[in-house]
C-alpha positions in Angstrom: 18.1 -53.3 14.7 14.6 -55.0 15.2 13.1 -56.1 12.0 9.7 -54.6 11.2 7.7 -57.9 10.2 4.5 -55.9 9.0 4.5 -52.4 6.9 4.1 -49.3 9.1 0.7 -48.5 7.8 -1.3 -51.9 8.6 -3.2 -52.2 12.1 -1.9 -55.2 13.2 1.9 -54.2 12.5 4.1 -56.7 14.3 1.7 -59.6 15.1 2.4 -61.7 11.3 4.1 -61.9 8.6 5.0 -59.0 6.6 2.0 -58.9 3.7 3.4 -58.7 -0.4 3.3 -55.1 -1.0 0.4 -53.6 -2.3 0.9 -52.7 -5.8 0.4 -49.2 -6.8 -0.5 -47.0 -10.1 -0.6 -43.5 -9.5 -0.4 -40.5 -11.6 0.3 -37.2 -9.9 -0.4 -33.1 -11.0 0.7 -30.3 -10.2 -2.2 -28.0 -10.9 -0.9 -25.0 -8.5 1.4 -21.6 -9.3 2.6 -21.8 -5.5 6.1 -20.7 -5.1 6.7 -22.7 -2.5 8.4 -26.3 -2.7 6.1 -29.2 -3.5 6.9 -33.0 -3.2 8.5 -34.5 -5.5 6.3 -37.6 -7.5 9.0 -39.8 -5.4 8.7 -38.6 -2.5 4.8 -38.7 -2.8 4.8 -42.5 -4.0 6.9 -43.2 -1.1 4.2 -41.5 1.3 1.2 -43.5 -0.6 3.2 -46.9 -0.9 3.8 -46.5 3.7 0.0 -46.1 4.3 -0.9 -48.3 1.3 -2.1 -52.0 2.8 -4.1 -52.7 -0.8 -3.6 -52.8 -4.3 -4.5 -49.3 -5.6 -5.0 -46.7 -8.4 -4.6 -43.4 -7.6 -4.9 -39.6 -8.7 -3.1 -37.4 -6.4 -3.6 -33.5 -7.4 -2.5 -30.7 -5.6 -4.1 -27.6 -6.2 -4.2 -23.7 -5.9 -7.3 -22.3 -3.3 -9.6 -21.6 -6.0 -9.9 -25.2 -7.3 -9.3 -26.5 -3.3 -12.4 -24.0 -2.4 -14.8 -25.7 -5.2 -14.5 -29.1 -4.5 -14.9 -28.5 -1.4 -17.6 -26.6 -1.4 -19.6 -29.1 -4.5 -19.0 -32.1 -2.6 -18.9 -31.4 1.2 -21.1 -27.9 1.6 -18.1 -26.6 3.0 -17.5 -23.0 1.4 -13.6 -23.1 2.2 -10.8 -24.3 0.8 -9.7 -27.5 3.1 -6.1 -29.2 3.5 -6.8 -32.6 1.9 -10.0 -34.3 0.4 -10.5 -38.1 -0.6 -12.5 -39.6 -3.3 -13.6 -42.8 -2.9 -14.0 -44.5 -6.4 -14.3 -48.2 -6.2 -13.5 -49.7 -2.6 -12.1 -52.6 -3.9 -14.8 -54.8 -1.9 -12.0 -55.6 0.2 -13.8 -58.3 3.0 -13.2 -57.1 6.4 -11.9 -60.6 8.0 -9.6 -60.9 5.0 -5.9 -61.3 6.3 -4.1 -57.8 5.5 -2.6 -58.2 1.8 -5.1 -60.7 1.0 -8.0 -58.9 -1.1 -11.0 -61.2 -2.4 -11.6 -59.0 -4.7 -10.0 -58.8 -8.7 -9.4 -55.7 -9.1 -7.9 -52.3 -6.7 -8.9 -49.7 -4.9 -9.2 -46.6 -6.9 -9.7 -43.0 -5.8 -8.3 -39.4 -6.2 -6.6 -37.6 -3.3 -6.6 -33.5 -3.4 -4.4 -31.5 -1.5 -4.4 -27.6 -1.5 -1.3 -26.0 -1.7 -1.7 -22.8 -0.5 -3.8 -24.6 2.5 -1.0 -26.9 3.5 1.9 -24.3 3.3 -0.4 -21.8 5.6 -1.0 -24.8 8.3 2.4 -25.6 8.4 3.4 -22.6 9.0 0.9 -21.4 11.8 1.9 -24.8 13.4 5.7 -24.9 12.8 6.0 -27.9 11.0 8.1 -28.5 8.2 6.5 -28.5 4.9 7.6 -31.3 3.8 6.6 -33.4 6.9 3.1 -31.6 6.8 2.6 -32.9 3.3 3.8 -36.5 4.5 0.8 -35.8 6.9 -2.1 -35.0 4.5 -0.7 -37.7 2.2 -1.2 -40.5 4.4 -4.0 -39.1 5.6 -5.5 -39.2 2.2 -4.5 -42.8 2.0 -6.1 -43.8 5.3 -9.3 -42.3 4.3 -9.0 -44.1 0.8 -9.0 -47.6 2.7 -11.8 -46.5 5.0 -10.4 -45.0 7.8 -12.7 -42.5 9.1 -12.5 -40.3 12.5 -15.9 -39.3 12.6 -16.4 -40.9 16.1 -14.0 -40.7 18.9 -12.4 -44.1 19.0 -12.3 -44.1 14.9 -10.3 -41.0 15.2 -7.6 -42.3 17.8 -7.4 -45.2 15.6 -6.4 -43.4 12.9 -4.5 -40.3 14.3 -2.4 -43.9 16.1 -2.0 -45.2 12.6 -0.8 -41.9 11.2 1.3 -41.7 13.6 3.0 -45.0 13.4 3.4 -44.4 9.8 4.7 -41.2 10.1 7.5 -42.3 12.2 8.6 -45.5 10.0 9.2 -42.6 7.0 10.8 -40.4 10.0 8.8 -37.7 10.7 7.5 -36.8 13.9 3.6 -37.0 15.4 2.0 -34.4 13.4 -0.4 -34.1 16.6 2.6 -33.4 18.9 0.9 -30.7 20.8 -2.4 -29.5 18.4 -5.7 -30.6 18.9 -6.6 -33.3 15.9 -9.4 -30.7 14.7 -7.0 -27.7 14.6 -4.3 -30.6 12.4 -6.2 -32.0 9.6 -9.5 -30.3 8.2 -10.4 -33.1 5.6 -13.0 -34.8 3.4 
């Protein structure tokens, strides 16, 4: 078995030495009446901690429609409830050229992550996934977006559909983009 020598979630995975882990504080809630299964907080951590390159602090929320709808619509104009939405706190001031795992700055990244229940259970069904591997999805989606990912242009997006890709993988799931169009698979903020 080849040894990974850098954690699924960093660009650069292979190339050095694996970075210390980032160190993580993160408080999840459940503010949804779904019937469906959610993720456990463990199985959540372990979603954050694989797409995780920097020290962070995190809220992650899931939430029924009615709540998904509103922040959506307050802080993107979008009137709809979306799949997942990030909230960008402090960025850490994390320098650019900085090897991966060394931050200059003293203190974390710190943000909320959203996702919408009743959203996410309607993709994956319309797109045969497993719940539970669409929620891997949007989690590390979240995550990606939290350290700055973007896929507003074309080559950001390939970037980071590759990188959720990767990630996905190392945690054993398979490429959420298998056969959808990135647009139709994650509707985010």
């Amino acid at each position: 078995m080849k040894e990974r020598s850098s954690s699924p979630g960093t660009p650069d995975s292979g190339r050095r030495a694996r970075p210390k882990p980032a160190k993580l504080k993160m408080t999840v809630q459940y503010a949804t009446s779904t019937r469906e299964p959610l993720p456990s907080r463990a199985l959540l951590r372990k979603w954050v901690k694989a797409a995780l390159a920097h020290d962070a602090e995190i809220a992650l929320r899931i939430v029924d429609e009615e709540e998904g709808h509103r922040l959506n619509r307050d802080f993107r104009n979008k009137d709809y409830a979306t799949n997942v939405l990030t909230f960008v706190y402090r960025d850490g001031q994390i320098h650019p050229d900085s090897p991966l795992g060394e931050k200059r700055s003293a203190y974390p990244l710190t943000g909320d992550i959203v996702l919408c229940a009743p959203v996410v259970e309607n993709e994956a069904g319309q797109q045969q996934k497993d719940l539970m591997a669409h929620y891997a999805h949007l989690t590390v989606h979240g995550v990606l977006h939290l350290q700055g990912y973007d896929h507003q242009e074309d080559e950001d997006a390939k970037n980071m559909e590759e990188t959720e890709t990767r990630i996905l993988a190392w945690l054993g799931y398979e490429d959420p983009y298998a056969g959808y169009q990135p647009a139709e698979a994650v509707d985010c903020g």
